[in-house]
C-alpha positions in Angstrom: -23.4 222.6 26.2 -25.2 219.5 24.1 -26.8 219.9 21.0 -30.4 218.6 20.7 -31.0 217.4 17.2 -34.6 216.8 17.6 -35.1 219.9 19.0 -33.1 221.3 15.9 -35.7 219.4 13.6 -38.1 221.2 15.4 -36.9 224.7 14.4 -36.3 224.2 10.8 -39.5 223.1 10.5 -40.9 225.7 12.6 -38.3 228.0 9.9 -39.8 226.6 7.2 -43.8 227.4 8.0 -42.8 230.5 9.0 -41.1 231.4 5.8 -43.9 229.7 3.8 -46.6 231.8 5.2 -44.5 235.4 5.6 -43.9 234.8 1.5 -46.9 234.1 1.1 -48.2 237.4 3.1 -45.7 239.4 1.1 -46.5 237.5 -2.3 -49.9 238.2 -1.8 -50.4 234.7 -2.6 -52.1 234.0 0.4 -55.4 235.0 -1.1 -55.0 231.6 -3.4 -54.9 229.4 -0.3 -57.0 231.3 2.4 -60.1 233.3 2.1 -59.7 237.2 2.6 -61.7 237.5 5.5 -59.1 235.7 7.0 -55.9 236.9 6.1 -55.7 238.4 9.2 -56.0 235.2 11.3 -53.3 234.3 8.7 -50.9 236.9 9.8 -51.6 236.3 13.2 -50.6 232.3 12.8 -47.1 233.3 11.0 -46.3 235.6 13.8 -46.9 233.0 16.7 -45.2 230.5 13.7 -41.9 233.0 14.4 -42.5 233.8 18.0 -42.3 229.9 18.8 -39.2 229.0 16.0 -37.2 231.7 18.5 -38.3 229.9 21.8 -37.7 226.3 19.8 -33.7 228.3 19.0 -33.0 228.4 22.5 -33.9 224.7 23.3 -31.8 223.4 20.4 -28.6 223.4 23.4 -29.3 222.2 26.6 -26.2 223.3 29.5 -24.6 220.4 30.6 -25.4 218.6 33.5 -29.3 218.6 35.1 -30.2 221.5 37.6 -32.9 219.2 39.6 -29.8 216.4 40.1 -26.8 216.0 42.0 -24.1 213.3 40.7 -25.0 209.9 40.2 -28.8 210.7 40.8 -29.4 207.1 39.7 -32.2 207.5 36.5 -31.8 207.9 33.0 -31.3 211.7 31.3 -31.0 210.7 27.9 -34.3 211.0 25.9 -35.4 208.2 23.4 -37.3 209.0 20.6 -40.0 206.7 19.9 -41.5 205.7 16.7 -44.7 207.7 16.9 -42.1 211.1 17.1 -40.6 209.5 14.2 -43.6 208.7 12.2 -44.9 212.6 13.1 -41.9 214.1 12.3 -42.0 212.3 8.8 -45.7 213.2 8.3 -45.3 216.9 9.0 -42.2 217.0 6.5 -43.5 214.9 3.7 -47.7 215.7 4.2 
C-alpha cells in the first residue's frame, strides 16, 4: 500500500467543511451565515460535503503496483504536483 498525502490534504479539508457546516446545522448558527429559506440547500451541501470526505478516505492509499501495467511499462507513475495545486490548496486553507 502507498500513502497519498495530497489526497490526505484533501480529506481533512473535506473533514473540516464538513464539520464546519454540521456545527453549524446543530448550533443553529447557520441562520447568521445563510438565509432560512435556504438552510435546506445547506444541509443538503454538508451531506454531499461527508458523502465525498468518505470517497476522498479511500483514495488516501493507493495498492501497490498499477492494474493497467505490466513491469517496466516504460512511463512515469509518480504524480507531480504543480504550483497551481499548490497555490489552490493554500487558497482554500487560508481564504
Amino acid at each position: 500500500m502507498r500513502f497519498h498525502f495530497q489526497q490526505f490534504l484533501r480529506a481533512i479539508i473535506l473533514a473540516g467543511f464538513s464539520l464546519f457546516f454540521i456545527r453549524l446545522h446543530v448550533t443553529d448558527e447557520i441562520t447568521k451565515y445563510v438565509n432560512p429559506k435556504y438552510v435546506m440547500m445547506s444541509q443538503i451541501a454538508a451531506g454531499i460535503f461527508v458523502l465525498l470526505l468518505l470517497i476522498q478516505i479511500f483514495r488516501i492509499w493507493e495498492p501497490d503496483g498499477h492494474p493497467h501495467c505490466h513491469a517496466g511499462c516504460g512511463h512515469d507513475h509518480h504524480s507531480h504536483v504543480g504550483v497551481g495545486k499548490r497555490v489552490s490548496f493554500f487558497i482554500i486553507l487560508f481564504g
